[in-house]
C-alpha positions in Angstrom: 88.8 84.6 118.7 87.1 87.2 117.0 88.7 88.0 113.2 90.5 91.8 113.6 91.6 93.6 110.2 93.6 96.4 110.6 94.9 98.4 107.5 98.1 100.8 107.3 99.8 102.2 104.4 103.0 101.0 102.9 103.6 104.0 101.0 101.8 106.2 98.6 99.0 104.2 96.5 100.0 101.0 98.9 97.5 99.9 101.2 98.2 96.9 103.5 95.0 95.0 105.0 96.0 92.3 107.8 93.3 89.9 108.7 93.9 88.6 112.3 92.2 85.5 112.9 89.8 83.2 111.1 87.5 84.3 108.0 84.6 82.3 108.0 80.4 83.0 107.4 80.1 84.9 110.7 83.3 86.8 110.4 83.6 87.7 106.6 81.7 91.0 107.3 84.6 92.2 109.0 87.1 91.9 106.5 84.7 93.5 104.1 83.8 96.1 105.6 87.7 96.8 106.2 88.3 96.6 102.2 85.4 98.8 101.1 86.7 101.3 103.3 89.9 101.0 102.0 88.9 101.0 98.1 86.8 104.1 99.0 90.9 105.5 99.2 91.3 104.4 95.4 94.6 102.5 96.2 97.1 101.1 92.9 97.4 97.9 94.7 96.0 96.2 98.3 98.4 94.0 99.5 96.3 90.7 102.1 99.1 90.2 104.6 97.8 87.0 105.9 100.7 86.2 108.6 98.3 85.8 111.4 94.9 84.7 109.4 94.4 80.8 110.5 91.2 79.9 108.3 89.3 81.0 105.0 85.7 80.2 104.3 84.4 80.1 100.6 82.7 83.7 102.3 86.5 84.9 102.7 87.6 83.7 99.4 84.3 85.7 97.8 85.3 88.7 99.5 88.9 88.6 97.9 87.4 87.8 94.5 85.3 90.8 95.0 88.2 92.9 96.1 89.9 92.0 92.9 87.1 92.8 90.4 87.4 96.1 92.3 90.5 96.7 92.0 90.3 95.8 88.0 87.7 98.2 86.8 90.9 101.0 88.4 93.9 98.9 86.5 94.4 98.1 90.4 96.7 94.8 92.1 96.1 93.1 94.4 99.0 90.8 96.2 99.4 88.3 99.0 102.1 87.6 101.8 103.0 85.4 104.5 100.3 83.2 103.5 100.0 80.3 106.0 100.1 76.6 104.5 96.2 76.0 105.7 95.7 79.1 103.2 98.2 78.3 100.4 96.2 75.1 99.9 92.8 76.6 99.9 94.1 78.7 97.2 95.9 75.6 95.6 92.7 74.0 95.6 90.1 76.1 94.7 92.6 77.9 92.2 90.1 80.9 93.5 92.4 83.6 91.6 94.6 82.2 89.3 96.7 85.6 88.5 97.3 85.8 92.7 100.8 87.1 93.2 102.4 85.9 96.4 105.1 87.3 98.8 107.2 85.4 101.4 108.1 88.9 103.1 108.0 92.3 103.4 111.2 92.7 101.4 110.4 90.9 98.8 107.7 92.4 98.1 109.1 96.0 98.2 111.6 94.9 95.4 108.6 93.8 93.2 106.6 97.1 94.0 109.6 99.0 92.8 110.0 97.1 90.0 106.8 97.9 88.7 106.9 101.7 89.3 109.9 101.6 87.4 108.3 99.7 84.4 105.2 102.4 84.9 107.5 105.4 83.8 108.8 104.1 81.0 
């Protein structure tokens, strides 16, 4: 199956990108081309929702490292959910981004997004 990304946002300054599929050498492009148009938007944070992503390459993992550094030079965050255990260890074993905030669900992740506006105003 061919990866899909599709993007939506969560609310203002909240960008969702949802990777559908595998992310390996011939698919990475996909995903990277979904993110640069999606940085181009100058989003606070991305959030990876990775419910239906099955595998990760190193090329998958570069293109998140990228999308971090991105999101840096802006004071940007980017956040994971619904990471599937094939992906979970990947990042447990490369330790590819060692600051990687992770989500089990929609909710909880709302909650720490509000949390952090909160902290921003004062």
């Amino acid at each position: 199956m061919p990866l899909k990304v599709k993007s939506e946002p969560r609310r203002k300054g909240v960008m969702v990108i949802s990777p559908i599929g595998a992310i390996d050498a011939s698919s990475y492009s996909v995903l990277e081309d979904k993110v640069e148009e999606v940085l181009k938007e100058s989003p606070d944070v991305i959030i990876f929702d990775m419910e239906f992503t099955d595998y990760i390459s190193s090329s998958g993992i570069r293109v998140l490292l990228k999308t971090k550094k991105a999101l840096k030079e802006t004071a940007g965050k980017m956040v994971f959910m619904n990471l599937q255990p094939q992906i979970q260890k990947v990042f447990d074993i490369l330790q590819a981004i060692p600051t990687l905030k992770v989500f089990a669900s929609i909710e909880e992740l709302d909650n720490y997004l509000d949390v952090m506006q909160k902290a921003s105003r004062y």
